[in-house]
C-alpha positions as CSV (number, residue, x, y, z in Angstrom):
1,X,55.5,50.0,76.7
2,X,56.0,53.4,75.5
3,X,53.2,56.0,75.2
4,X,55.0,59.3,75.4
5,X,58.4,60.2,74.3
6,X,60.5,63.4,73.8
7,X,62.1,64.9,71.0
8,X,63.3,68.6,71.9
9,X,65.6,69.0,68.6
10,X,65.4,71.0,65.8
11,X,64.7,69.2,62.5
12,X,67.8,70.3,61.1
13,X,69.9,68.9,63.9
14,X,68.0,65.2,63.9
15,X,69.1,64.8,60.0
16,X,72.3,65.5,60.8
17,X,72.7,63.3,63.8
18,X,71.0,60.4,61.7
19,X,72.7,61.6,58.3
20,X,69.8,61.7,56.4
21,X,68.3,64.7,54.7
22,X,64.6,65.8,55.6
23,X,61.8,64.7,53.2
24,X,59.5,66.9,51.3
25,X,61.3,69.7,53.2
26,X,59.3,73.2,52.8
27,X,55.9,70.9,53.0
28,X,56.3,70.0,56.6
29,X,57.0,71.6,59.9
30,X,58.5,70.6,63.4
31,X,59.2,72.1,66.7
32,X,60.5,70.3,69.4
33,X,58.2,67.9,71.2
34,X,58.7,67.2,75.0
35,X,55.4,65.1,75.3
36,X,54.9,62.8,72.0
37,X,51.6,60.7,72.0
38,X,50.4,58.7,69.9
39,X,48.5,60.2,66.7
40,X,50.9,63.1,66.3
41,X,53.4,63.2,63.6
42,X,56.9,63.2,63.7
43,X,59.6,62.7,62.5
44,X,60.8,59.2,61.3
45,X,64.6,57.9,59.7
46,X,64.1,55.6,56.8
47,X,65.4,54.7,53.3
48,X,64.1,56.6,50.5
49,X,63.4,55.3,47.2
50,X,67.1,55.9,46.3
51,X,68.1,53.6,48.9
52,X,69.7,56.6,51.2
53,X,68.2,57.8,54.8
54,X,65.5,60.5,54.8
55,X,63.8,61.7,57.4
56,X,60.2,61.4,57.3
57,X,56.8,62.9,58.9
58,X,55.1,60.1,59.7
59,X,52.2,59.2,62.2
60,X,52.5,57.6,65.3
61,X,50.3,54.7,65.2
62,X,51.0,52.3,62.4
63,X,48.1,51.8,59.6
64,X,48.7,48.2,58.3
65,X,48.8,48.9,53.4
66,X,46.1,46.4,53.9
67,X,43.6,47.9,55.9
68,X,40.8,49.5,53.7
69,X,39.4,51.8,56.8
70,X,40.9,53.8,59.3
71,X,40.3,51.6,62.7
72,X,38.8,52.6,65.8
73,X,40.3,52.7,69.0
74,X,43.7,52.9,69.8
75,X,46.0,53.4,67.7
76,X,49.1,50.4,67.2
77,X,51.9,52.5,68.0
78,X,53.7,49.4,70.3
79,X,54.6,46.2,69.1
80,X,56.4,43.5,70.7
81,X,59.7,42.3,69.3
82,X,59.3,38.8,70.3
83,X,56.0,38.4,67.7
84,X,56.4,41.4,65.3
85,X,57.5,39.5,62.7
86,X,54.2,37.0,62.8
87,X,51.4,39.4,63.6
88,X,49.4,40.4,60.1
89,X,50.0,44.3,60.9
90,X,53.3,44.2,61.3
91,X,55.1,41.1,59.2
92,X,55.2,43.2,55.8
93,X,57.0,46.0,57.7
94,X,59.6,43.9,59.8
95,X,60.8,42.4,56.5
96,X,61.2,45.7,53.8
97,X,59.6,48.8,56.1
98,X,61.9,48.9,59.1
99,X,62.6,52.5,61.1
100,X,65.0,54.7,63.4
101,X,62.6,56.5,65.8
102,X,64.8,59.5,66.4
103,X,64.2,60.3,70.8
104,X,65.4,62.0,73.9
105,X,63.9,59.4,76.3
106,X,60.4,58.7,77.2
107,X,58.0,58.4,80.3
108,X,56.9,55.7,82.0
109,X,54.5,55.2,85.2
110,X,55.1,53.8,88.3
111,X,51.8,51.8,88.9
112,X,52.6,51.1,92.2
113,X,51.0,54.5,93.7
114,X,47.6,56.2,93.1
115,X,47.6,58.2,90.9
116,X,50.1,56.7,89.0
117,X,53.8,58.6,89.3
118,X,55.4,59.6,86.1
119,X,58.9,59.1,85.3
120,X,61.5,60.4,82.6
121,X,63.7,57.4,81.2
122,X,66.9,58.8,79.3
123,X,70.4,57.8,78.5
124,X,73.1,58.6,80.9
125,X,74.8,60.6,78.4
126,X,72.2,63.0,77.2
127,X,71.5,63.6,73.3
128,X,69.7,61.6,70.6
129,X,69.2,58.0,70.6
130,X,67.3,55.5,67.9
131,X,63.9,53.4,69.1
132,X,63.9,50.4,66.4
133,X,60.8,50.9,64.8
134,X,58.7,50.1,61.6
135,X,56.7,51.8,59.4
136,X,53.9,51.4,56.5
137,X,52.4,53.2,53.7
138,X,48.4,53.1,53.4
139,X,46.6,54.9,50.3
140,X,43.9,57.2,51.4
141,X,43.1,58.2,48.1
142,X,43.9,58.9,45.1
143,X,47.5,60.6,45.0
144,X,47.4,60.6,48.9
145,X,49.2,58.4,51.2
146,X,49.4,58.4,55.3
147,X,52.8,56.9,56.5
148,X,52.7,55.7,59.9
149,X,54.8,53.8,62.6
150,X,55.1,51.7,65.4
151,X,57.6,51.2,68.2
152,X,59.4,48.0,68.9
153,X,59.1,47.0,72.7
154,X,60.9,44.3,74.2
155,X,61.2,43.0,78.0
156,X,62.4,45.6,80.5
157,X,65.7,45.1,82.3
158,X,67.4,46.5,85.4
159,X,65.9,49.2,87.6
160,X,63.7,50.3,84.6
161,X,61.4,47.1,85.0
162,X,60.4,48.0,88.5
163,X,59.2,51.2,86.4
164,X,57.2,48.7,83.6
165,X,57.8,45.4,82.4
166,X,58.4,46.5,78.5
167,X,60.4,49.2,77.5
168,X,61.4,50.6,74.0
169,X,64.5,48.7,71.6
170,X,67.1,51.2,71.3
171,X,70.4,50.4,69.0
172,X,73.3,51.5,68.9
173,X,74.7,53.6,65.9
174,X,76.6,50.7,64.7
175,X,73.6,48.7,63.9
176,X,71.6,51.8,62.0
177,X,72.1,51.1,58.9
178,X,71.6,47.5,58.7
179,X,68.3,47.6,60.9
180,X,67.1,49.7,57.7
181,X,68.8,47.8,55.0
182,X,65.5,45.3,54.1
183,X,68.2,43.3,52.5
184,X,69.8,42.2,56.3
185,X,67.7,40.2,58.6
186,X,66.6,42.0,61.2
187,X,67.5,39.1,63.8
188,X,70.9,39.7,63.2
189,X,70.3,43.2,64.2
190,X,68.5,42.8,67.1
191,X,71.4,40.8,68.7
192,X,73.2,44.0,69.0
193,X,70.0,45.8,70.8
194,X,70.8,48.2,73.9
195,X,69.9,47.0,77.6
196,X,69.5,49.8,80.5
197,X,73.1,50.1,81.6
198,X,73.0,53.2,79.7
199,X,69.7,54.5,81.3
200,X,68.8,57.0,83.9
201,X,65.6,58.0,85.2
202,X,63.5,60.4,87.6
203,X,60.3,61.3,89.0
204,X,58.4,63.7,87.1
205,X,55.5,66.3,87.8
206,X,52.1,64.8,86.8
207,X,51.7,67.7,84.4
208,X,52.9,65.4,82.1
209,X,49.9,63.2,82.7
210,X,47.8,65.3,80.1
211,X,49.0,65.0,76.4
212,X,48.5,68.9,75.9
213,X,51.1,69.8,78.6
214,X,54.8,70.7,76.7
215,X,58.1,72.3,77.4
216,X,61.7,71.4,78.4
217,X,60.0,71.7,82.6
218,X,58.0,68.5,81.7
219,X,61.6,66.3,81.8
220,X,63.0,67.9,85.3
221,X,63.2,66.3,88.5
222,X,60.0,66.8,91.0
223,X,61.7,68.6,94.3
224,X,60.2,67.6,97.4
């Protein structure tokens, strides 16, 4: 699963890493975000209408076109890999909606202890990496329309599953472009999808545990 993640750069730097310019720029803001829950907006890389990469406010928590209400409860912002592609929210999406979810790492806790310990999952070689994701477009109104997303999940491997047994798809840069391109099956993309060989991780304070807590302390190393 993932709940929480972290994105600590500035707008400007995520559409340059992901070479896409920044949607509807002047009509949206963003700082950087060491504890991302679900509900909150940020930002998201997919193909504008001119078939290029744009990076998009969206919300965390996808909101099927169909849907004629907002739902109660929580929000879908996890879906699994293996049935994505069948499930009624999210098969519109995997074929002509698909995402980059632009992220530092994310937290994950160890349910093994009471209360539960938080850790900070990142890549060994710190900087921005891509969550697959999807998105969809639902029409609130007239002339207004709330873009949302989900995360792809798919079995955890390695020392991260001790952590939990799902963790989120990550591709590599060479894949980017095709896991957008609604033209290119996104099997053939998730072939290519990263394991944990890459990963690090580390205990965390439990200030983390409330979604209000922020700041570049959240992602350090507890010290006995």
């Amino acid at each position: 699963m993932c709940g929480r993640y972290v994105l600590a750069s500035l707008l400007q730097e995520i559409a340059e890493h992901f070479a896409g310019a920044p949607a509807h720029e002047g009509l949206w803001t963003w700082e950087p975000n060491w504890n991302l829950a679900p509900a909150l907006v940020a930002p998201v890389i997919a193909l504008n209408g001119q078939g290029e990469r744009a990076v998009v406010p969206m919300r965390w928590g996808l909101h099927p076109h169909w849907r004629e209400e907002m739902p109660q409860g929580r929000p879908l912002f996890n879906a699994r890999i293996e049935t994505a592609h069948e499930k009624a929210s999210f098969r519109t999406p995997w074929k002509r909606r698909r995402a980059l979810i632009p992220a530092h790492g994310w937290y994950e806790w160890e349910r093994v202890s009471r209360p539960k310990t938080p850790f900070y999952i990142h890549p060994k070689k710190e900087g921005l990496t891509a969550f697959a994701g999807l998105w969809d477009q639902w029409h609130v109104d007239e002339g207004i329309t709330l873009l949302s997303f989900t995360i792809l999940t798919t079995s955890a491997t390695g020392p991260v599953k001790h952590l939990h047994h799902r963790m989120p798809v990550r591709l590599p840069e060479t894949q980017w472009q095709n896991w957008l391109d609604p033209n290119i099956k996104p099997e053939r993309v998730m072939a290519h999808m990263l394991g944990s060989d890459d990963l690090d991780f580390h205990e965390v304070s439990r200030v983390v545990n409330s979604g209000r807590a922020q700041g570049a302390n959240l992602i350090l190393p507890t010290v006995d």
